[in-house]
C-alpha positions as CSV (number, residue, x, y, z in Angstrom):
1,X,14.6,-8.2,-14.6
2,X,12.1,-7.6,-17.6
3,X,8.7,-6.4,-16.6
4,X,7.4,-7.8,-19.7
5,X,9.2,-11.5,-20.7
6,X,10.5,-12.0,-24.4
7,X,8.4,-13.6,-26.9
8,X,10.8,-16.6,-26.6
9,X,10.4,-17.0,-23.0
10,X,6.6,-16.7,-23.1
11,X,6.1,-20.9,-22.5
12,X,5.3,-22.5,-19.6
13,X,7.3,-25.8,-19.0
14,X,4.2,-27.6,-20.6
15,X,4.9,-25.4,-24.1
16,X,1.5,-23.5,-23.5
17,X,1.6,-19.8,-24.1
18,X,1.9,-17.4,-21.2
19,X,-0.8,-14.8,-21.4
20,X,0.9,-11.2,-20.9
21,X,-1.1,-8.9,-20.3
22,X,-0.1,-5.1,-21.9
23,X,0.4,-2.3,-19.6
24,X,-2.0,0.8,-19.9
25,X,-2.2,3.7,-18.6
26,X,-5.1,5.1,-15.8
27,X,-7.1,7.1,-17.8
28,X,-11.2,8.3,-17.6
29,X,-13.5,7.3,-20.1
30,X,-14.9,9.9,-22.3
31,X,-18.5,8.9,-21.5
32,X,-18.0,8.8,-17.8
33,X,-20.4,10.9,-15.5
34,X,-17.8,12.8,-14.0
35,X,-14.3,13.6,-14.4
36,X,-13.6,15.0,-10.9
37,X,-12.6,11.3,-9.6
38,X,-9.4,11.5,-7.0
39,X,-7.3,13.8,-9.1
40,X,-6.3,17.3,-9.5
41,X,-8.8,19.5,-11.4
42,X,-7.3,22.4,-14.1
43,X,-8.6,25.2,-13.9
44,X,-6.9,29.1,-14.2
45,X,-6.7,31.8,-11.4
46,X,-9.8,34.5,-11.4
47,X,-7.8,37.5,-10.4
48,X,-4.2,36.9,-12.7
49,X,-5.4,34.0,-15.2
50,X,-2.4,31.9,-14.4
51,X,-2.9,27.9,-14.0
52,X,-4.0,26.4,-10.9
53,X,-5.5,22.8,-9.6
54,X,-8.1,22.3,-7.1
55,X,-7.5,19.3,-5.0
56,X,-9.8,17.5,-2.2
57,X,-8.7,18.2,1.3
58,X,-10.6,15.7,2.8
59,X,-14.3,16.3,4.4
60,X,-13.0,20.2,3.9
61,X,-13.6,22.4,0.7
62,X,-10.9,22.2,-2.5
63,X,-8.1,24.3,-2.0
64,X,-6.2,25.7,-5.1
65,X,-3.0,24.4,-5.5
66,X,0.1,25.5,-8.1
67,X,0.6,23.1,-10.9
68,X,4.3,22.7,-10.3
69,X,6.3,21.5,-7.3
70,X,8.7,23.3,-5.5
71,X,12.0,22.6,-2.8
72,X,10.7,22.6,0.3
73,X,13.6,25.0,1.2
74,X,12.4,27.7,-0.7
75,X,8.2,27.0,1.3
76,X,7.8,28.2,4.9
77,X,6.1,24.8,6.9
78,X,2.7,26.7,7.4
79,X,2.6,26.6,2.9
80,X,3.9,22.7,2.5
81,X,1.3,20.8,0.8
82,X,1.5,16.9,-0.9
83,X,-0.3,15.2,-2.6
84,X,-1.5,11.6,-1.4
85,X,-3.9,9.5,-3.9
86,X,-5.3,12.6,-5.3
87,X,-6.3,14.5,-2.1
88,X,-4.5,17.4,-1.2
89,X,-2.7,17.8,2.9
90,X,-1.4,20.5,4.8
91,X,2.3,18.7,5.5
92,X,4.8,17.9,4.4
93,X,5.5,14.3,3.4
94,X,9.2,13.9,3.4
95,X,10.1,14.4,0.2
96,X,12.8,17.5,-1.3
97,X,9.8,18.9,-3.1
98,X,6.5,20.0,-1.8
99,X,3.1,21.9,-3.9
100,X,2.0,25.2,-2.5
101,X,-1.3,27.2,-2.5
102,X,-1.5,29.4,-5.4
103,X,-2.5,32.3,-3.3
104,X,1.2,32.5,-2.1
105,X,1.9,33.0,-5.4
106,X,-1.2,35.1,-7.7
107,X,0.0,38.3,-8.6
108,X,-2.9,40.1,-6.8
109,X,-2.3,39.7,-3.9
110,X,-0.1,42.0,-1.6
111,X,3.2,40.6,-1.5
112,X,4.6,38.4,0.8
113,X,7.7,38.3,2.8
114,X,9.3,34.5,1.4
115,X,12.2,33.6,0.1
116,X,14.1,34.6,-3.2
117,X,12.9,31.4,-5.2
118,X,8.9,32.1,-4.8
119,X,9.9,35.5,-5.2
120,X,11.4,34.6,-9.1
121,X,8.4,32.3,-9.4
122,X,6.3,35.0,-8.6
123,X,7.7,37.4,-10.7
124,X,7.2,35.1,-13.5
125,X,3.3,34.5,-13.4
126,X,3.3,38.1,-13.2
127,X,4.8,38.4,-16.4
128,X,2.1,35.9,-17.6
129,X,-0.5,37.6,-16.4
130,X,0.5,40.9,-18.4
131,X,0.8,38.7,-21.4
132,X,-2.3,36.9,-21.3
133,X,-4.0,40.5,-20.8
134,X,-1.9,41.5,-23.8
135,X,-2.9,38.9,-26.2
136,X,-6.5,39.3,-25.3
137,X,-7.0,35.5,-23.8
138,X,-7.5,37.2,-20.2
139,X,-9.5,39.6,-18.4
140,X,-8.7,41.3,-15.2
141,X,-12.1,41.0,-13.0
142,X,-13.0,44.9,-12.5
143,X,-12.1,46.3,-8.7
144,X,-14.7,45.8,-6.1
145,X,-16.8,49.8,-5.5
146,X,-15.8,50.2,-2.2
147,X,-19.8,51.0,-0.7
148,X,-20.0,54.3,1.5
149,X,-23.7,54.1,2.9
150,X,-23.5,57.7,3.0
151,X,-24.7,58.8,-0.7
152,X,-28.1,56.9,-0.9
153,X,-27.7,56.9,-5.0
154,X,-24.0,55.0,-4.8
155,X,-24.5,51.4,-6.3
156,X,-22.4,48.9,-5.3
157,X,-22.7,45.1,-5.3
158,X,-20.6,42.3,-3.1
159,X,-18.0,40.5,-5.5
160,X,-18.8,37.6,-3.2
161,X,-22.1,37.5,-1.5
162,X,-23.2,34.9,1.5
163,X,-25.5,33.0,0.3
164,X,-27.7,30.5,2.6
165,X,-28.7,27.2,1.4
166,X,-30.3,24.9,3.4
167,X,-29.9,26.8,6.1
168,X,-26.5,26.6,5.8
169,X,-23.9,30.2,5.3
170,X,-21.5,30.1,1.8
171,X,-19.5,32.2,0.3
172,X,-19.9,32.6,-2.9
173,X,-16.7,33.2,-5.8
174,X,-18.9,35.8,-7.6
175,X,-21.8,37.9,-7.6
176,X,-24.9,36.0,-7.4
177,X,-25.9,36.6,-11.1
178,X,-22.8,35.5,-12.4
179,X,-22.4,32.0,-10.9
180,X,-22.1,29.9,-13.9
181,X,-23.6,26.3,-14.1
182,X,-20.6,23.5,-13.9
183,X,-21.8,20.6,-15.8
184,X,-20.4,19.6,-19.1
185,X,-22.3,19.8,-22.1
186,X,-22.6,18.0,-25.3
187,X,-19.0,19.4,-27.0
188,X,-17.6,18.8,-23.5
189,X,-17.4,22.8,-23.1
190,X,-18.6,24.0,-19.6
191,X,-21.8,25.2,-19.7
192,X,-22.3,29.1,-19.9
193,X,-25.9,29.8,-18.7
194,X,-25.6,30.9,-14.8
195,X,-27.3,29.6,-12.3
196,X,-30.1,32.0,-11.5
197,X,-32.2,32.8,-14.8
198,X,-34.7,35.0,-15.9
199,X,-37.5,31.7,-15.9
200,X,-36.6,30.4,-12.2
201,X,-37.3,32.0,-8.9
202,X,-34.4,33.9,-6.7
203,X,-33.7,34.5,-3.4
204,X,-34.0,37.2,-1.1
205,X,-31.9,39.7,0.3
206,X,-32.3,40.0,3.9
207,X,-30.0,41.0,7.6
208,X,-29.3,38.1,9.4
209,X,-26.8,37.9,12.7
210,X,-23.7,37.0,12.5
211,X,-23.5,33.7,14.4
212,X,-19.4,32.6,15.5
213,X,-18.3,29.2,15.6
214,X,-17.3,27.6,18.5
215,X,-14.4,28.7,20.3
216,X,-13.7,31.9,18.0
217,X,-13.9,35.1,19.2
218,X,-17.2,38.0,18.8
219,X,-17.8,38.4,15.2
220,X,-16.6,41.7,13.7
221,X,-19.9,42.7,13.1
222,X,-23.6,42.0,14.5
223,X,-25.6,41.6,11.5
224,X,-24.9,40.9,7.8
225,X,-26.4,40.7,4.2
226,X,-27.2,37.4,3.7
227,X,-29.2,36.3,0.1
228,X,-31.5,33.7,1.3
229,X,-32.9,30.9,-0.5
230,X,-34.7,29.5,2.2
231,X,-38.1,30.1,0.5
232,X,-37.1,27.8,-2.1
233,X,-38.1,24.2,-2.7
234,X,-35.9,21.6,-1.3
235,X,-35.2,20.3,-5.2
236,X,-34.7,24.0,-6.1
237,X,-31.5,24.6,-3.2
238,X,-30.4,21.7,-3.7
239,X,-30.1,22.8,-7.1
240,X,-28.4,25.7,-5.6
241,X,-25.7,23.6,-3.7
242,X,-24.7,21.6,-6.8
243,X,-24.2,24.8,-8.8
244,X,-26.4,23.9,-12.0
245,X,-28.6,25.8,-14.3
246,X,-32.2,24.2,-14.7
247,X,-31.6,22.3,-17.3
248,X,-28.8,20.2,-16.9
249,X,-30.4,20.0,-13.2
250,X,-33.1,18.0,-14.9
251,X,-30.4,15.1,-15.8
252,X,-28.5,14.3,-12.7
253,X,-26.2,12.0,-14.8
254,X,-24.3,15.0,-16.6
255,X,-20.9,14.8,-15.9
256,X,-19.6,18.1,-13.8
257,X,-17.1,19.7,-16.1
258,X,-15.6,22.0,-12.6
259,X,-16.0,22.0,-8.4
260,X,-18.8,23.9,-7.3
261,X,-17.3,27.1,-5.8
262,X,-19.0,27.4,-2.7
263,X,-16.9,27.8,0.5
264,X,-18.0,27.2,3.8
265,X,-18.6,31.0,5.5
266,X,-16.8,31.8,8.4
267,X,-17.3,35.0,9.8
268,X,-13.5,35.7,11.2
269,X,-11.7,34.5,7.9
270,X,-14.5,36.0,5.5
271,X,-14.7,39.1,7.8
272,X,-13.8,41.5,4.4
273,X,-16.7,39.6,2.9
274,X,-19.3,41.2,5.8
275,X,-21.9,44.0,4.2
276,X,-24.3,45.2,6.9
277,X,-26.7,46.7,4.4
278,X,-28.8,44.9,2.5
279,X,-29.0,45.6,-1.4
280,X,-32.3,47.8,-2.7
281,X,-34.2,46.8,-5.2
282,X,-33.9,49.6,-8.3
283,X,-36.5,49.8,-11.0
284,X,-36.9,47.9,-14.4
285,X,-34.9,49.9,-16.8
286,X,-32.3,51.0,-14.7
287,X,-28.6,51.0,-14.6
288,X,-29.0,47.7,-12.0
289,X,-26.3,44.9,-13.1
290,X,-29.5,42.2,-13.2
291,X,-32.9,42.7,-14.8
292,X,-34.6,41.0,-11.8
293,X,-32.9,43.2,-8.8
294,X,-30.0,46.1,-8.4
295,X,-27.5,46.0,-5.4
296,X,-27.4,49.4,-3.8
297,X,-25.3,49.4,-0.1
């Protein structure tokens, strides 16, 4: 049976035409005001450069997914993921092949006991990642100082600092001067200018405790270096939270060319994350990695 009838049979009994309409395909206007609607977003891997999606896990944060699928014989059950209507689940629907998170996979990481066929798939974007470094279309992020508080002179900086908003703990993908606006701009490029500039007003670097959620066990640690925007204007954090620069802040209706990276902080998965010294201020001229403020643990 024909989806689509033959000219010829296009007549109703009468002789009158029958209207057929052509089949497209779902796609998203250019000029919509975002592009982040139900489906998987592209993006590449920090730490090896390889491809990755972010999906929707429900009223949780985006988790990163590999672009391909993979037998579900080859995935332990804890790393089975499908894809329903464009948000992301932790199961496994039924089906012979399943997604799994890229950090099973990224080259980065310290390697995990699975089985032979992630081991060959791994293997692989290894080999991509050394020839993307080759060719000069990717750049290793530099290792994170490890920060002795002994040597008062040392400077280091967290690679991903807890940030309050709102009175609410993140954890943020980057160093606080390098979080990069998401909206899209005019060529439909990402826009490069970060989030804190030279003409807005920062945060503050302060020790806060470290509160557990509940039902988890003591925090590793009592207090931690949290940068605070609680002094902020409500417009200004919430700013912040949707991870734009000023100016495309100022028109709301900019389409968000990425997911803002914040993560929800907890203190037992983010433990590594925990600096219990808070970062000096160093003076204007200095070797300090912003103009505004220097990290020094």
């Amino acid at each position: 049976m024909c989806s689509t009838p033959p000219p010829a049979a296009a007549r109703r009994w009468d002789g009158s035409r029958v209207h057929v309409s052509a089949r497209r395909s779902l796609r998203v206007a250019p000029d919509a005001v975002s592009r982040l609607l139900r489906c998987g977003q592209s993006d590449r891997c920090r730490d090896c450069g390889n491809r990755i999606e972010w999906y929707q896990r429900g009223r949780h944060s985006a988790v990163r997914l590999h672009p391909g699928e993979v037998l579900v014989s080859a995935v332990p059950a804890a790393c089975r993921w499908h894809v329903s209507s464009g948000v992301a689940h932790p199961s496994h629907d039924g089906t012979p092949w399943c997604r799994l998170p890229h950090a099973v996979l990224c080259p980065t990481r310290p390697t995990p006991q699975a089985a032979p066929e992630l081991t060959k798939l791994r293997r692989m974007l290894a080999v991509n990642t050394h020839r993307l470094i080759d060719v000069g279309a990717f750049t290793p992020p530099p290792a994170e100082p490890a920060c002795n508080p002994a040597p008062a002179t040392s400077g280091c900086r967290p690679a991903r600092p807890t940030v309050q908003i709102l009175y609410v703990h993140y954890l943020a993908a980057r160093p606080v001067e390098e979080i990069q606006c998401v909206a899209q701009t005019r060529r439909r490029h990402r826009c490069t200018s970060p989030v804190l500039t030279s003409g807005t007003r920062g945060g503050q670097w302060s020790l806060m405790p470290v509160a557990a959620h509940a039902g988890q066990l003591a925090p590793p640690a009592e207090t931690m270096a949290v940068y605070s925007l609680a002094a902020l204007p409500y417009a200004e954090q919430l700013r912040w939270r949707s991870q734009r620069c000023p100016q495309h802040s100022a028109t709301p209706t900019t389409a968000d060319l990425a997911l803002a990276e914040w993560e929800p902080f907890d203190p037992l998965l983010h433990s590594d994350h925990i600096h219990t010294r808070v970062p000096t201020l160093r003076r204007r001229g200095g070797p300090a990695d912003h103009p505004r403020w220097g990290v020094r643990m």
